[in-house]
C-alpha positions in Angstrom: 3.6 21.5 22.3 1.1 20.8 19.8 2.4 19.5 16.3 -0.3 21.8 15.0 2.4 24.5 15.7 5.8 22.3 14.2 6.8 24.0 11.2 9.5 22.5 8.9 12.2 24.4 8.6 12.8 27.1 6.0 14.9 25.3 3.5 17.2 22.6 2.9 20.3 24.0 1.9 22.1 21.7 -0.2 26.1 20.6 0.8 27.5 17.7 -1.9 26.1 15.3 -4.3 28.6 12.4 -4.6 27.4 8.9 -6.9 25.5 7.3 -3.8 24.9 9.7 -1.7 23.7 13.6 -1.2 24.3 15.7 1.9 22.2 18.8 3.3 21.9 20.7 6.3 19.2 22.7 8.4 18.6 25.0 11.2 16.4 23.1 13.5 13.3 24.4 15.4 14.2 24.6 19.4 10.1 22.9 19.5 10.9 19.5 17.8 11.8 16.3 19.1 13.3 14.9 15.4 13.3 15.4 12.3 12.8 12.3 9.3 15.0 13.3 6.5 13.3 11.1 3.5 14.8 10.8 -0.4 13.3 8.8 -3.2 13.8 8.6 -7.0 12.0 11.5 -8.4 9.2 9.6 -10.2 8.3 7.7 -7.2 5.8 8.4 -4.6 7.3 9.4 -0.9 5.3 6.2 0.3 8.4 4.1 -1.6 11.0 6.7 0.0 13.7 5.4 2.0 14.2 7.6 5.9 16.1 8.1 8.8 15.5 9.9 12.0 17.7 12.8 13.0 17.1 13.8 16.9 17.1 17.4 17.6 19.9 18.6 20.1 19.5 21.7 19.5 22.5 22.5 17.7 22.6 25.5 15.0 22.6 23.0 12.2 21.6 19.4 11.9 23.7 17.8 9.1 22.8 14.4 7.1 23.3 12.3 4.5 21.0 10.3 1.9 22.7 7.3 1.7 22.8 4.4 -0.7 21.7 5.6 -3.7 22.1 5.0 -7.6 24.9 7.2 -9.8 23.9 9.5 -12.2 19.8 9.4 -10.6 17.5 12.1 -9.9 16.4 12.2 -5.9 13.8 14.4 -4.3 15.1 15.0 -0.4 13.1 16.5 2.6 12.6 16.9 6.1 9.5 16.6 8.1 9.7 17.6 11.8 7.9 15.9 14.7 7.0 17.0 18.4 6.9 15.5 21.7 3.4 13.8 20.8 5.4 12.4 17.9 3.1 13.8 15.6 4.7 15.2 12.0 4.0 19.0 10.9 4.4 19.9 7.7 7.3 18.7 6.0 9.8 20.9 3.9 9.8 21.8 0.2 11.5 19.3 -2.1 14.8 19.1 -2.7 15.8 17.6 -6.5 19.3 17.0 -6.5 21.3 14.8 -9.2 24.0 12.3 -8.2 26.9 12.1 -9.9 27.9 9.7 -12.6 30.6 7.1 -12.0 34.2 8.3 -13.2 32.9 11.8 -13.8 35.3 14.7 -13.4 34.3 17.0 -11.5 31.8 19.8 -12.4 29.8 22.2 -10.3 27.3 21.2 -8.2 23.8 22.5 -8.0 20.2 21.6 -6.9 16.6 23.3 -7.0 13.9 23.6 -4.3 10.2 22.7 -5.5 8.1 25.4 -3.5 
């Protein structure tokens, strides 16, 4: 299948935001290989983001985790799907998500999608 014809998925939809990490999940296209999940500081550029690979079994949801990052940060998180030519389609809207702050108690949780 052409990458031409990947399309990233709908949304993120956004799970926890603990200090050093953020998790979301997504319903994966049956036509991709993988998926990069990417996060990065929300001033930087996604060429300084840090990635991971998440392989499509085509379960209902793929679930991951930004790992590794700084307390009390704003992140930008988003997905870009690739096909068996391993070329990318288009990748999904931006995620900004805040992690928490170190000894914080508890507060709800929230993020916005940049569309």
């Amino acid at each position: 299948m052409s990458s031409d014809s990947l399309s990233a998925p709908a949304k993120l939809t956004f799970l926890t935001a603990e200090e050093t990490s953020i998790s979301v999940e997504f319903t994966p296209q049956p036509e991709v290989k993988y998926y990069e999940l990417a996060w990065k500081q929300y001033p930087q550029s996604w060429q300084d983001a840090e990635s991971m690979t998440l392989q499509n079994n085509n379960d209902s949801l793929i679930t991951a985790d930004a790992i590794d990052l700084l307390p009390a940060t704003t992140y930008c998180v988003r997905i870009t799907p690739f096909g068996g030519d391993d070329k990318s389609g288009p990748p999904s809207p931006d995620m900004i998500v805040d992690t928490e702050a170190v000894s914080c108690t508890p507060q709800s949780k929230s993020c916005c999608v940049v569309q």
